[in-house]
N, C-alpha and C positions, 0 to 999 in steps of 0.2 A: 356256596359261600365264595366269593372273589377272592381268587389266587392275590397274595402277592407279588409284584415285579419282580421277574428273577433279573438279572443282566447276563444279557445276551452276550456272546463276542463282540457283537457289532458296540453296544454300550460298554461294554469294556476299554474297546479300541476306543470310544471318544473318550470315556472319561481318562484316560490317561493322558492324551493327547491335551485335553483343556486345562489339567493340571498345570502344565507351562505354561497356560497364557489364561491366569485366572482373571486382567482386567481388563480383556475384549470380546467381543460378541465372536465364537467360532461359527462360521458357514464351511457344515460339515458334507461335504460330495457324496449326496449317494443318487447315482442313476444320471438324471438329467435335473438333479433337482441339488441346492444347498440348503439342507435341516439345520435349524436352529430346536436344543432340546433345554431344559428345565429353565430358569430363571434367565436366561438367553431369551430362551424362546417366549415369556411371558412378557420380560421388556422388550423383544423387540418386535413381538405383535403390534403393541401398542406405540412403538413409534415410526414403525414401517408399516399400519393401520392393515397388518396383515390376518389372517382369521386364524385361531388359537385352536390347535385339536390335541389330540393325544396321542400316543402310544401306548398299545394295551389299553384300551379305555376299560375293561371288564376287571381289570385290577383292584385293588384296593388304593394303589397308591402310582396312577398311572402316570408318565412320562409329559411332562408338558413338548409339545412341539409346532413348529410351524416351519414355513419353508418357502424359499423362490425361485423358478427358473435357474438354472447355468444361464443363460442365453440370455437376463435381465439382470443377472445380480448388480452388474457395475452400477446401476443406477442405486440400488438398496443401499452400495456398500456408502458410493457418496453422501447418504443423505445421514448414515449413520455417524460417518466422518467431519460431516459437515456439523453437529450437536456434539463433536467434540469426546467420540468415540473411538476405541481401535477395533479392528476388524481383521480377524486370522483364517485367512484363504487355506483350508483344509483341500486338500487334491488327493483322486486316488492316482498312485505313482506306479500302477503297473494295470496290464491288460485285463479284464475281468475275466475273460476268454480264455486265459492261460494262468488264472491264480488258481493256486491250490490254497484252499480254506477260504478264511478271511483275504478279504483286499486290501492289500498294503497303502496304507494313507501315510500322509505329510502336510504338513504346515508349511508352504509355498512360499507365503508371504504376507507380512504382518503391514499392514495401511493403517498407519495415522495421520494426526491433522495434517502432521508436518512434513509429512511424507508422499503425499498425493503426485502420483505421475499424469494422472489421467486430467488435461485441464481443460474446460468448458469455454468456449469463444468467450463468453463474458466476463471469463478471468484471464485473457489470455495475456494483458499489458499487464498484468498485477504477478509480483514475485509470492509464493509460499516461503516462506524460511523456515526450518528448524533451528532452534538455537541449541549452543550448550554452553554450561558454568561448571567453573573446579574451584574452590576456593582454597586458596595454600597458607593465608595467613586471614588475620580479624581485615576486613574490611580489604582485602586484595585482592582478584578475582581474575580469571585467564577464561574469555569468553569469546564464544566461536558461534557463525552461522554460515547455512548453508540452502541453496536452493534445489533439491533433487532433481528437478525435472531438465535446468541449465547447466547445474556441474557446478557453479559460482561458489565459491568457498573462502572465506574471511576470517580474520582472527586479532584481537584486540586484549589489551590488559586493560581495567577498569580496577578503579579506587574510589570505595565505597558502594552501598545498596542502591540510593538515587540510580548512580552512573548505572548500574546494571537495569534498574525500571527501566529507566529512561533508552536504556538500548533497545529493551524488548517490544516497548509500548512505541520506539518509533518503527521499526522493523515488522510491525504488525504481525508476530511469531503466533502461532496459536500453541504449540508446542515448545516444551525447556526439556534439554535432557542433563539431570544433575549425576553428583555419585551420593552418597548419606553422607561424607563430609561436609555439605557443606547446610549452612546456618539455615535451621528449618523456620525461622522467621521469615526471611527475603524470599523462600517457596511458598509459606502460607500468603504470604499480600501478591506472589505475584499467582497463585490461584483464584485469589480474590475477584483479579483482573481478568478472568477468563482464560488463564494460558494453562492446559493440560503438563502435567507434570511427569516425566519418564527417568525413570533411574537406569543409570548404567553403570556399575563399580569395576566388572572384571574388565581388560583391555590384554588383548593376545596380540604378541608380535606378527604382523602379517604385511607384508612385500608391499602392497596397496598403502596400508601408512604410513613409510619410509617414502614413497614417491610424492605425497602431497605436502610433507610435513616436509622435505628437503632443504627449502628455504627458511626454515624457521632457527632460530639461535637461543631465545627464548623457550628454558623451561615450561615454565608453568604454557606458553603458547602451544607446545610442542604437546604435552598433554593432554588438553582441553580438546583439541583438535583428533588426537587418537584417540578419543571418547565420544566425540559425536561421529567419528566413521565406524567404529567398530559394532555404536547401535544400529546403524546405517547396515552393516554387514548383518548382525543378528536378524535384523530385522526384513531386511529384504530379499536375502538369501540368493543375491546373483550377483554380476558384474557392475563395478561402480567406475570401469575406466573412463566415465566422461567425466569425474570428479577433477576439476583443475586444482593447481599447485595453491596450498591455501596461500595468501594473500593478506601481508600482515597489514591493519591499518590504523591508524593514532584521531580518534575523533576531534582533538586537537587542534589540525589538518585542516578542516576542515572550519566553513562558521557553525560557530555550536548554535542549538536551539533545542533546547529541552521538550516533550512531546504535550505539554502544556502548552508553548509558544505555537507550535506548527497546529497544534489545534484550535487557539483561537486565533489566528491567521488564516486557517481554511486553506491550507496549501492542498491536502489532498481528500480533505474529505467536510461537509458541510457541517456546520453546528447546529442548525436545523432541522436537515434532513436526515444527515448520514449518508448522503450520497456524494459522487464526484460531482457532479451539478453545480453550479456556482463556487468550484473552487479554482485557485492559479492553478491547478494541471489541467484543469478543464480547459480553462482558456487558453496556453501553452500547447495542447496535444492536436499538433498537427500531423503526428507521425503519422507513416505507410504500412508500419512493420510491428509487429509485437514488440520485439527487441526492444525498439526504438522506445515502443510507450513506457517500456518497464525501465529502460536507465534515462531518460526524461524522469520518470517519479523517483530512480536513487539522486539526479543530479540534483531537484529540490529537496533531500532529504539532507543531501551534503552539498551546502553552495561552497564554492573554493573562496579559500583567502589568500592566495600566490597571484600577484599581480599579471607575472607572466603568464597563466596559464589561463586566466582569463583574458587578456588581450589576445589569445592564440585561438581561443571559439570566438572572441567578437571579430576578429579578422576574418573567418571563413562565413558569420552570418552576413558581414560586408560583403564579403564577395557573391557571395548568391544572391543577394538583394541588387547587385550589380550585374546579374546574370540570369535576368529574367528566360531566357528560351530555354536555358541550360537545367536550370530548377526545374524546370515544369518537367523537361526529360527526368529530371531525378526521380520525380514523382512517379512518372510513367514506369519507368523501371523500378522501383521501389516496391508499387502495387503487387509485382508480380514475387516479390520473394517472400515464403512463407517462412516459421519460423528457426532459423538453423539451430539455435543453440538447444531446444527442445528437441526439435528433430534426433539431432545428434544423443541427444538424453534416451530416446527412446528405443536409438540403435543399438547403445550401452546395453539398457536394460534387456534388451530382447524380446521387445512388445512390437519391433515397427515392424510396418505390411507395407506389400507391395505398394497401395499408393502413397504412401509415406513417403517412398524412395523414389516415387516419382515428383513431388513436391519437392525434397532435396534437388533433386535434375534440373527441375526449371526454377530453382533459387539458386543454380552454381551458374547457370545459361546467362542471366541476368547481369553475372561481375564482372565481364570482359567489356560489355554496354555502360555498367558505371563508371567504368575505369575512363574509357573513351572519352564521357560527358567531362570528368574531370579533367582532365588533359586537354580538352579543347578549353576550358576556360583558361589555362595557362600560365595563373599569376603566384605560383609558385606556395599558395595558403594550402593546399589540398597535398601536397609529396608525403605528410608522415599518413594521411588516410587511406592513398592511393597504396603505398606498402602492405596496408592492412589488408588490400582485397586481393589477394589469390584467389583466382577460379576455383582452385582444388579439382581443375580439370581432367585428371583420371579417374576421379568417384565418379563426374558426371557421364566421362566416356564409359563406364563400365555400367553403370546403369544404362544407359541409352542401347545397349547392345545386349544386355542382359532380362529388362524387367519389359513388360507389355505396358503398352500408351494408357491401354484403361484396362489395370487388372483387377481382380476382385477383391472384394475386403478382406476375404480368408484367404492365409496363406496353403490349406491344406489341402484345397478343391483343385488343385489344377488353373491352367489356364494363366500363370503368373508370369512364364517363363517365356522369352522368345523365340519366332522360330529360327534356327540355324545358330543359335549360343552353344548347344549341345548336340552332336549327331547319334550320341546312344537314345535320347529324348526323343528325337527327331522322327530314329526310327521304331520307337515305339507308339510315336502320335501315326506316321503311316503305317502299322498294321491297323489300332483301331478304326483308321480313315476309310482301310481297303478293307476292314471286317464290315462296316455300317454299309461299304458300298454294296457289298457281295447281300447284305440283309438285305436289302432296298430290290436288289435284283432275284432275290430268293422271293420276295414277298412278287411280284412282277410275274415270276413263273408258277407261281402256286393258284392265282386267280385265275391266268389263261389255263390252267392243266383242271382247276376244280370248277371252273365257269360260274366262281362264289366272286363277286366284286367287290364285297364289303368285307373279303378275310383281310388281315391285318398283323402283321408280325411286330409285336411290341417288349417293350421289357420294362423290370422291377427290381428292386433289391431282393424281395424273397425269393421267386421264382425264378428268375433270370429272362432270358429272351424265350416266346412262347409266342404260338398261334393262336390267334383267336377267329372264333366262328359263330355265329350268331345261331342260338337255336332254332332261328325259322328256316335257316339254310342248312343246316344239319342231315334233312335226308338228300341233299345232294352231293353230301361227300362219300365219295368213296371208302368203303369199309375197305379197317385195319391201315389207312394209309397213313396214319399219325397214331402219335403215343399221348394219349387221353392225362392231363399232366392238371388242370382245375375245371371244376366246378362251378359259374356264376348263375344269377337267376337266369340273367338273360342272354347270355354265354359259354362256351364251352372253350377250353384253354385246352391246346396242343403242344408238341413237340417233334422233334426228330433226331436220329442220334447224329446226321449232317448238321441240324443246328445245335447242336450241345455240343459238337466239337468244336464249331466257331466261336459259340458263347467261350468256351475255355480260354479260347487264344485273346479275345476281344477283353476281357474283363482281367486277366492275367494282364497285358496289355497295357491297362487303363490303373491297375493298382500297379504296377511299376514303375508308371510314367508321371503317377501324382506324387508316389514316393519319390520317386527321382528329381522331380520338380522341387519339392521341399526339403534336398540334401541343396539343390543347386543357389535356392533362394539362402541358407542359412550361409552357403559360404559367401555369394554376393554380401550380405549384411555383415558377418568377419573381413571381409577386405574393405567394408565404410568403414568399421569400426577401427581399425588402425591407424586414420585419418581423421578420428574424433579433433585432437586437442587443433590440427589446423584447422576444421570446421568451425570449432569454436573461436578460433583467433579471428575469423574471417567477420562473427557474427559479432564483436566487438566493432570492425569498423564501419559496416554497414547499417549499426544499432546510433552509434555516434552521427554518422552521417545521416540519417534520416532523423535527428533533433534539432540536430544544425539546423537541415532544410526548415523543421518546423518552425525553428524559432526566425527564421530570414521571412516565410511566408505569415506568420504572425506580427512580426514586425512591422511586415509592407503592410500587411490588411489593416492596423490600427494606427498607424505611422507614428511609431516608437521611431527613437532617437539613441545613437550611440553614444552612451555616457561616458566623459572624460572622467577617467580613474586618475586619483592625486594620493600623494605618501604624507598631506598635511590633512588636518585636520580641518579645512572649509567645507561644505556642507551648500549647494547647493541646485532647489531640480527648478526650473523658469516652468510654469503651466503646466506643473505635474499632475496627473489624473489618478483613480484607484480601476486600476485595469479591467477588475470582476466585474465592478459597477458601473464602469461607462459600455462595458460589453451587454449589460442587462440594459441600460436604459438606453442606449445609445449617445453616440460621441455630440448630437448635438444638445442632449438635454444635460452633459454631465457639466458641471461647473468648475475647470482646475482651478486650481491655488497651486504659490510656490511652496517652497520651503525652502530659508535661507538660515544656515547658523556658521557664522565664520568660523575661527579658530577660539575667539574668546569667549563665543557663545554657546553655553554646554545645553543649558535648560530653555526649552519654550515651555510657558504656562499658559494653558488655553483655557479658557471659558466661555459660556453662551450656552443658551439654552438647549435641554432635553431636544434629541430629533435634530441637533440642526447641523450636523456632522463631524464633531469632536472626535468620535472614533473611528469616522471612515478618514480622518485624515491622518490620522495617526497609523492606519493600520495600511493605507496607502504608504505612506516611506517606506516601512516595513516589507512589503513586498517589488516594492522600487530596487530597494539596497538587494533583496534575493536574486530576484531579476536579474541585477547587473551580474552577480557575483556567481549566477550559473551562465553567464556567457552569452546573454538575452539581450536585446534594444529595450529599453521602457520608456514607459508613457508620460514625454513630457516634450517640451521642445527645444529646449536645451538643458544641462545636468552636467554638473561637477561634481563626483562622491569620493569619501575615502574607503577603506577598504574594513569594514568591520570586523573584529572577531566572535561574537556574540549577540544573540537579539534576546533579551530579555522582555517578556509581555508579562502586565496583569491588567488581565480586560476580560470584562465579565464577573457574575456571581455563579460561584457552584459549591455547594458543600464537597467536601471527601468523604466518600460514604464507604470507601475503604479502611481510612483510619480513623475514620470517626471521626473528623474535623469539620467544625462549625465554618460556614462562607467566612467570617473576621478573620479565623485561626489561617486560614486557606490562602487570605488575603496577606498575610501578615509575614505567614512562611515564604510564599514568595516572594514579597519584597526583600527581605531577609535573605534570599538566594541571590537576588540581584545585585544588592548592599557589598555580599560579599564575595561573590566572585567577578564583577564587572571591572574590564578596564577603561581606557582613558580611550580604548576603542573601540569600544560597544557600544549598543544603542537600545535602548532602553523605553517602553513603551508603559506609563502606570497612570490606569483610567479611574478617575474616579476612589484614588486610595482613599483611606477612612471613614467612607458612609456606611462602615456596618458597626459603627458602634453610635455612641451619644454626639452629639455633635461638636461639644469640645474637647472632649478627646479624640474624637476624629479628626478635627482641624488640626488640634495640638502635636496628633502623630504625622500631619500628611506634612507641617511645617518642617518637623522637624528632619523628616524626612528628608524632604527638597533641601536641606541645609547641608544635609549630610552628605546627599551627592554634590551639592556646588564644592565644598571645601575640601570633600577628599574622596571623590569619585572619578571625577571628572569627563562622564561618559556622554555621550550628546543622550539629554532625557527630553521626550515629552510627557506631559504631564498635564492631564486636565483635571480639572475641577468645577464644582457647582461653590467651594469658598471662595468666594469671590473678594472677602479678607483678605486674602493669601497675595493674592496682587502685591498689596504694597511690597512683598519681599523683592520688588525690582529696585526700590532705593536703597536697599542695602545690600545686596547678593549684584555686587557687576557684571556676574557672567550670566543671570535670567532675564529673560526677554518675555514680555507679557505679549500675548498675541488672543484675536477671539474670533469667534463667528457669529457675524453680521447677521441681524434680524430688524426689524421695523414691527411700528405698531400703525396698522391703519385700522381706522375707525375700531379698534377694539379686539381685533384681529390679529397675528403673530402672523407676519412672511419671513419664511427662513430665508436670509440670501444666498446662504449654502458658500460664501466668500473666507476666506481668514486675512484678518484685518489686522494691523499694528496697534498695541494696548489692551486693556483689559474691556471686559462687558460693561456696559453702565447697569445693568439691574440682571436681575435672575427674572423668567419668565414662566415659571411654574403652573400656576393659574390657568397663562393663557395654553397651555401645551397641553392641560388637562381637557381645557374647551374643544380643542383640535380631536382626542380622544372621543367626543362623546359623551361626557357627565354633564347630569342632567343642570338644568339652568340654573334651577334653586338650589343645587350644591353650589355651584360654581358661585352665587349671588354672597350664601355665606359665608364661602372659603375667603372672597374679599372682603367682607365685613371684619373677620377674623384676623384677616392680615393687616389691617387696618390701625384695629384695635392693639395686634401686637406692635406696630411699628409705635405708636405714639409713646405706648407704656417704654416702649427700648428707647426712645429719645432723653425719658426721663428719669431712665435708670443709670449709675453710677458705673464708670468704666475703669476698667483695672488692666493692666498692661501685661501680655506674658514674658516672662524674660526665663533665660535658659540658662538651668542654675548649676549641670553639670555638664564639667567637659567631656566635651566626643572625644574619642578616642582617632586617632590619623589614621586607623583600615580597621575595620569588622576583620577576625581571624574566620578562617571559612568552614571552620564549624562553631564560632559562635554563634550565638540569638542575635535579632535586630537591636540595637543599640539603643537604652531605656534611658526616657528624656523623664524631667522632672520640670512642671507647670509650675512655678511661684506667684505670688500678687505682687506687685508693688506697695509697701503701705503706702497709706493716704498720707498728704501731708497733715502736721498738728494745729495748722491757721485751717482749718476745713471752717471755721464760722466766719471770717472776715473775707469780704464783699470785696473784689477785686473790678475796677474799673479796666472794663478789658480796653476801647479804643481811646482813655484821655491819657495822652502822652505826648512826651516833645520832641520830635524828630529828632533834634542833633543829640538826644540822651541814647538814642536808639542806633542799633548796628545795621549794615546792608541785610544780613539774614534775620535778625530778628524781623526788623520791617516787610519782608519777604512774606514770613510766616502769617505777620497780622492781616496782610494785602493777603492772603489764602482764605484765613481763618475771615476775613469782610464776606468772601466771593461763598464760603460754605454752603451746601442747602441740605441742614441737615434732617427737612422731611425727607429727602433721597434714598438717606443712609440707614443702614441697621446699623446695631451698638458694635458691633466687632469692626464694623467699617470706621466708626468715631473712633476707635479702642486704634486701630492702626495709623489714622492718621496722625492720635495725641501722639503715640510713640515716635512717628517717622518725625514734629517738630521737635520734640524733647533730645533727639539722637543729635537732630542738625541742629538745634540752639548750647 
């Protein structure tokens, strides 16, 4: 009958060991091999599609396990990382050679999402962050991130749940590290969103948090910050000295854009694909360097609203775009530097190899060459970047003297070190040099003295150096003249106590001199690492400087324009383009339009049919005003902007499948965020408000809407629509300007002009946008029978006027709801049976406006119109008579 599983020592040792880290997968070291054992090892067969066996399978209740290479795991551990895993790197910490009992095991180092040191070329421009939250009061929050692999470390206060979404979803965090204080609500939705959730409550005084936390004056900052380094410490179990000074910052500071705007703007990643592909970093990412591409995507995450600080990048993309031979050198030297601020991360941590340290070398070689390029351009834009670049030319001098041109990827083989750094080294590599020669010359004497030509003195780890002799030459050696040492089929393996004494010296020799190589290697990497934080400062100006270049050689390649920044509120770009889209079609098929709104003019109301570009035009400003305000040329050919604080978008349908919220609800809330935190210097993008409800309460809210920002918003809006009703609010709203896009009708046919034209649409083109689609004829034939039929029945229908029966309020408080209009009728008058002769009248009875009115009401064609269109024009006579 089948024993049941006893536990072994060895099962002992792990299950203790898992006990602390019961929500990551342990890869347990035994041999050459990381075991994965009971429900570990079940789930992670099946997501590392690896083969499931047992331990003890004769058991009753055998041991699930599975298992992979040492020599493969990193690849395992990523992929388990990458599905938003941890994974606890179990190591044995002593010699198995010299343990007595069991082998003493540890937990090395705990890898999560947010933690990943190891990063893949194809993430290499892309930052990890881990974040953390402390909450100290309802709705106030002290929230910190950090990127381990660059050291970069930030810290902010946020007020309310939004502000903290909204951090993490644009920081692209896949990890949060909280303590149980804080509101287990804001962790469930932000679980929702895919971000793994890490607790950390205890925080020990340790010498490391005092250093980064230095500059902070701010409690609740100061805390947040010694709870994401101390998981950092728990968790990684080494040196964290390339963590820089955190770095307080106010998103404030910045232009805000909530991670709803930046995603349907496609600044970094497509709404279609999900890839970078068709977004403004796509098209922007000129860089040479990592660095470069990774604060290129912070600088569109945070466009500046300091006027200075943006004429101080547009000054230096001027000058490079002025300095064509000089650039192209940029570039040339740029290619060559690899990435330092990682680099530097790696030396911290105690992962980097020999060529590691040679890639540092020839990215420090590089800085004296950029320096030079700068200096020869001479026009004084480039002195605070030229500062930033210190060679850090005694890392490089020490490396160059130290490390080999091409050393191997393990530091433990030997072969790392160069020759004449070390003379104890030196003259250990010249004994094995003079042992290998003396074998070469021993094997030499052995052939002429046994007249065997095919003997061969070779060696192995088992047996060491050894003769070998082929057994067909066997009866020509001389008996007893060797020590008979292996057995092969088809050889016979010798010795001599003359070669076992040189084996001694030779391999004695060879393990001193690797040891010794690997004491020499770990202090060259202690003496980088004390020159971390200047490494780092170095990779901020050469990260800067190779955006610059990017955005000067983008600039020149699509011939953007330096836009005049104003502290008034005029608003205008002469033949501005949408950047993405004239890059996909080309510059000669794209069509600009300007966009002009002075000081008076807050709102453009656009319409024109489905397809014919209402939200590439909209969504063009939008990335116009970013552009400028990360220190870019954009696409137009002349341009006067002000300096925005906010871009508010609602473009597109999507439900929230997070909170449950219906596309209206979704629609509605953000407007409602717009409503109430915009100011008079935001710019405001809302497509298509109220078509997800009825059609007159859709019109009704989009009215009142637009009413509400003209009278006490006052944020430059565009605002398109298919109510083509809504127009008339240009007679009475002074500051909205009707504008649309150009289409024709030929022979039956819709040609979009793709132009935005002065005024509103004359008709909606619904119909024909369907035909362009592809529905079949005979739909299309009765869709116009149908519209037909409804237009005539609305001619004859009775029109009632909306008037707005409650007063708004002078601001939305910013956490109210959107502001609740009430639709009234107008009664009918009580003469509704007496026949009014509309044109028998006598001029001198009649006023300049009335007459006006009648001279309209002659010109009407009211087959043209639908009932809301008659419905606004009676209102706009009624208002003016």
């Amino acid at each position: 009958m089948p024993q049941k599983t006893k536990e072994t020592p060895m099962m002992a040792q792990y299950n203790a060991i898992k006990k602390d880290y019961p929500d990551a997968f342990l890869f347990y070291r035994i041999g050459d091999f990381y075991e994965l054992f009971y429900d570990d090892a079940i789930k992670g067969a099946q997501l590392l599609e690896l083969t499931l066996t047992a331990r003890n399978k004769s058991a009753t209740d055998p041991i699930p396990m599975c298992g992979v290479p040492h020599h493969a795991a990193q690849n395992y551990i990523d992929i388990l990382v990458d599905k938003g895993y941890k994974v606890a790197i179990c190591e044995q910490v002593e010699d198995p050679r010299t343990a007595v009992g069991m082998v003493k095991r540890e937990v090395i180092q705990l890898v999560t999402p947010g933690t990943i040191m190891e990063q893949k070329a194809a993430t290499a421009k892309s930052n990890n962050y881990l974040t953390a939250l402390v909450e100290t009061k309802k709705d106030q929050y002290g929230f910190a991130y950090t990127d381990l692999s660059t050291g970069e470390l930030k810290v902010s206060r946020l007020a309310g749940a939004d502000a903290v979404v909204n951090e993490v979803m644009s920081l692209r965090t896949k990890e949060l590290v909280a303590n149980h204080e804080v509101t287990p609500q804001i962790l469930t939705n932000l679980t929702k969103l895919g971000v793994l959730i890490s607790y950390q409550d205890q925080v020990d005084p340790r010498a490391e948090l005092s250093f980064v936390t230095q500059g902070l004056a701010d409690l609740t900052e100061v805390k947040v910050v010694e709870q994401l380094l101390m998981y950092l410490t728990v968790t990684q179990k080494r040196s964290l000295a390339h963590l820089q000074v955190a770095e307080e910052y106010e998103p404030s500071e910045f232009l805000k854009m909530d991670h709803y705007a930046k995603k349907n703007l496609e600044l970094t990643t497509s709404i279609r694909t999900g890839q970078r592909s068709g977004t403004l970093l796509w098209l922007l990412d000129a860089t040479k360097t990592a660095m470069g591409g990774r604060l290129l995507k912070q600088w569109l995450d945070r466009p500046l609203i300091n006027a200075t600080q943006i004429k101080q990048r547009q000054d230096k993309v001027a000058s490079l775009m002025d300095h064509f031979f000089e650039r192209s050198s940029l570039q040339d030297e740029l290619t060559k530097v690899y990435d330092l601020e990682r680099l530097a991360g790696r030396v911290a941590f105690g992962n980097v190899n020999g060529r590691d340290l040679i890639q540092l070398k020839t990215s420090l070689l590089q800085i004296p060459k950029l320096k030079a390029i700068l200096t020869d351009i001479n026009d004084g834009t480039f002195d605070d970047v030229i500062d930033h670049l210190d060679p850090v030319s005694d890392v490089a001098d020490l490396i160059d003297r130290a490390i080999n041109d091409e050393p191997p990827l393990s530091i433990k083989d030997g072969n790392v070190i160069k020759p004449h750094y070390n003379q104890k080294l030196d003259d250990y590599r010249d004994a094995m040099k003079n042992g290998k020669q003396w074998i070469a010359e021993l094997q030499a004497k052995e052939r002429a003295a046994t007249g065997i030509h095919t003997l061969k003195i070779g060696f192995n780890r088992v047996f060491g150096y050894y003769i070998e002799v082929t057994k067909a030459n066997l009866a020509a050696l001389p008996e007893d003249r060797y020590e008979r040492k292996q057995t092969l089929t088809n050889a016979e393996r010798f010795s001599t106590p003359e070669l076992k004494e040189k084996e001694t010296l030779i391999l004695e020799a060879q393990e001193k001199s690797t040891a010794l190589e690997y004491d020499l290697f770990t202090a060259v990497r202690e003496q980088v690492k004390q020159q971390i934080h200047r490494l780092q400062r170095l990779a901020k100006g050469v990260a800067a400087l190779d955006v610059l270049q990017s955005f000067a050689v983008v600039s020149e390649t699509y011939h953007y324009v330096r836009p005049t920044l104003t502290k008034a509120h005029d608003l205008e770009i002469v033949a501005g383009r949408h950047p993405v889209v004239e890059k996909v079609l080309g510059e000669q098929k794209y069509i600009p339009n300007d966009v002009t709104m002075d000081a008076d003019n807050t709102i453009l109301l656009i319409t024109g049919p489905n397809m014919s570009g209402k939200s590439t035009y909209m969504r063009q400003l939008a990335l116009t005003v970013i552009m400028a305000q990360i220190g870019c040329f954009i696409p137009a050919t002349k341009a006067t902007l002000p300096i925005f604080d906010q871009i508010f978008t609602r473009i597109g349908a999507a439900d929230d499948l997070i909170s449950g919220q219906s596309t209206f609800m979704v629609e509605m809330m953000e407007s409602n965020t717009a409503l109430a935190h915009a100011t008079e210097n935001s710019l405001i993008l809302f497509d298509e408000i109220g078509r997800g409800t009825a059609t007159y309460d859709g019109m009704a809210l989009a009215q009142a809407i637009i009413e509400y920002l003209h009278d006490h918003v006052h944020a430059k809006t565009l605002f398109s629509t298919h109510y083509h009703e809504l127009t008339a609010l240009d007679t009475d709203l002074p500051h909205l300007r009707n504008v649309h896009v150009g289409a024709v009708e030929e022979n039956g046919t819709l040609v979009f002009l793709h132009k935005m034209m002065a005024g509103a649409a004359d008709k909606s083109y619904g119909i024909h946008v369907a035909k362009l689609a592809g529905l079949p004829d005979s739909l299309l034939t009765r869709a116009t029978t149908i519209l037909a039929g409804l237009e005539t029945q609305s001619q004859a229908a009775t029109v009632e006027t909306p008037t707005l029966t409650e007063k708004v309020p002078e601001k939305t408080p910013a956490s109210a709801a959107a502001p609740v209009y009430q639709v009234a009728e107008t009664p009918a008058s009580d003469e509704t049976d007496e026949q009014l002769a509309l044109f028998d009248y006598q001029e001198s009875n009649v006023s300049k406006p009335e007459l006006k009115v009648l001279d309209e009401l002659k010109e009407l064609n009211l087959m043209s119109m639908t009932p809301m269109d008659v419905m606004n024009t009676l209102y706009k006579w009624q208002k003016r008579l």
